[in-house]
C-alpha positions in Angstrom: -120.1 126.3 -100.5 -117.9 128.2 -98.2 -117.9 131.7 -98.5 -114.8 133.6 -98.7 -113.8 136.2 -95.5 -113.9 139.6 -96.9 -110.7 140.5 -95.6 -109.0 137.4 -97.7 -110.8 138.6 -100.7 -109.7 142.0 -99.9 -105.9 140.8 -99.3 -106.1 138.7 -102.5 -107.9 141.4 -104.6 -104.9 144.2 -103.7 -102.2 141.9 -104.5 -103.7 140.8 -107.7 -103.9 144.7 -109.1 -100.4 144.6 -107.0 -99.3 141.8 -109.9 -100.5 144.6 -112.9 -99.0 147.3 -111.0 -102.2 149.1 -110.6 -102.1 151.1 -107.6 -104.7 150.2 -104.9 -105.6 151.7 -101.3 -107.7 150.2 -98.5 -109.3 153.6 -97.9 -112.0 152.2 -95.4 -111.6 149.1 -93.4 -114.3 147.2 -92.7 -115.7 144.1 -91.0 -113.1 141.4 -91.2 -115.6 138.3 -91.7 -118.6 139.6 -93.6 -118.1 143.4 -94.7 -119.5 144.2 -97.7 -116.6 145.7 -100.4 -116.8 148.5 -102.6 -114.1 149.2 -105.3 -113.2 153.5 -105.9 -111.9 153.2 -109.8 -110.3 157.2 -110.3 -108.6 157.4 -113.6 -106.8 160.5 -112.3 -108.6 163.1 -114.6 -111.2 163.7 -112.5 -113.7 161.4 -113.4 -114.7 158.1 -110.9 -116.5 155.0 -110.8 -117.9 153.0 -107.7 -118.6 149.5 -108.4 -120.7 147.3 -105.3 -121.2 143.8 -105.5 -125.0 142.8 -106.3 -127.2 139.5 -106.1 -129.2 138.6 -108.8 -132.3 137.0 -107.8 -133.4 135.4 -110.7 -130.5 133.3 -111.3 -128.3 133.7 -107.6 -125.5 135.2 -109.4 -123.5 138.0 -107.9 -121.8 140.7 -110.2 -120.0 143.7 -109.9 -122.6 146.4 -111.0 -122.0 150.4 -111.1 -123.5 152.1 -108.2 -121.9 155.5 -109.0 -119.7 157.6 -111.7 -118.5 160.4 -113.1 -116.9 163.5 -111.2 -114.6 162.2 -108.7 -116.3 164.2 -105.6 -119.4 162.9 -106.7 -118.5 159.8 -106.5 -117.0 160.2 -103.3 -120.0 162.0 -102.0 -121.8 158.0 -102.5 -119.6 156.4 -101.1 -119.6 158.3 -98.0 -123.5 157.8 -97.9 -122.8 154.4 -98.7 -120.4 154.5 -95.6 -122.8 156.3 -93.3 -125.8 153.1 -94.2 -123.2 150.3 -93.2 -120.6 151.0 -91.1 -118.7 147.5 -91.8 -118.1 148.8 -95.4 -114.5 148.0 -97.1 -113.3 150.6 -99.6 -111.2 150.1 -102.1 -109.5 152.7 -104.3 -107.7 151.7 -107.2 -105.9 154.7 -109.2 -105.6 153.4 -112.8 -105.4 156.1 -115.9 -106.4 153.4 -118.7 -109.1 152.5 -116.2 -108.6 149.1 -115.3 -110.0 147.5 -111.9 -109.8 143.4 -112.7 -113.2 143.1 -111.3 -114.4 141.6 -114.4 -111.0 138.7 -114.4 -111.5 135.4 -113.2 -112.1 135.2 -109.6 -112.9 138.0 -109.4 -115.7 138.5 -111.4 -118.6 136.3 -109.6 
C-alpha cells in the first residue's frame, strides 16, 4: 500500500475543514515526505486539545489518540516539547468553538 506524503495529507486535511468552514493554520511546517502531524483543536475559551497519530500494535491500526488537553498554554507547552523531540513535526491548529476537528470522518480517521 502506498503511503500518503504528509504534506498531501496536510493540504487535503486543511481544505477539507476549509469545506466546513472551520478555521485551520499550518502553525509548524514540517518534513514534506514523512513528518509526523499533530492537530492543535482550541475551542476559543481557553481550553485545548492535541491529538497525534498512534499505531496500534496489536491489530496495525493507526488512530488519532489524545496526547494533551485542557488549558490552552498547557497544551501548547506539549506541543512545543513535542516539537523540541522531532524537529520534522507538522502542526496543525484548527480554531473551532463547537469543537470539531474531522479527525474522526472518513479518510481521515485511519
Amino acid at each position: 500500500m502506498t503511503r500518503l506524503t504528509a504534506r498531501f495529507w496536510v493540504d487535503a486535511y486543511l481544505t477539507r475543514l476549509r469545506l466546513h468552514d472551520i478555521p485551520a493554520f499550518v502553525v509548524a511546517h514540517g518534513d514534506d515526505t514523512a513528518g509526523a502531524v499533530l492537530v492543535k483543536l482550541a475551542t476559543l475559551n481557553g481550553q485545548a486539545q492535541a491529538f497525534t497519530r498512534q499505531f496500534d500494535l496489536a491489530t496495525g491500526a493507526r488512530m488519532w489518540a489524545s496526547l494533551a488537553e485542557g488549558d490552552e498554554q498547557e497544551v501548547d507547552a506539549t506541543i512545543a516539547r513535542q516539537r523540541g523531540f522531532d524537529p520534522d513535526l507538522w502542526v496543525i491548529e484548527v480554531e473551532d468553538r463547537q469543537g470539531r476537528h474531522l479527525l474522526d470522518e472518513d479518510g481521515l480517521s485511519s
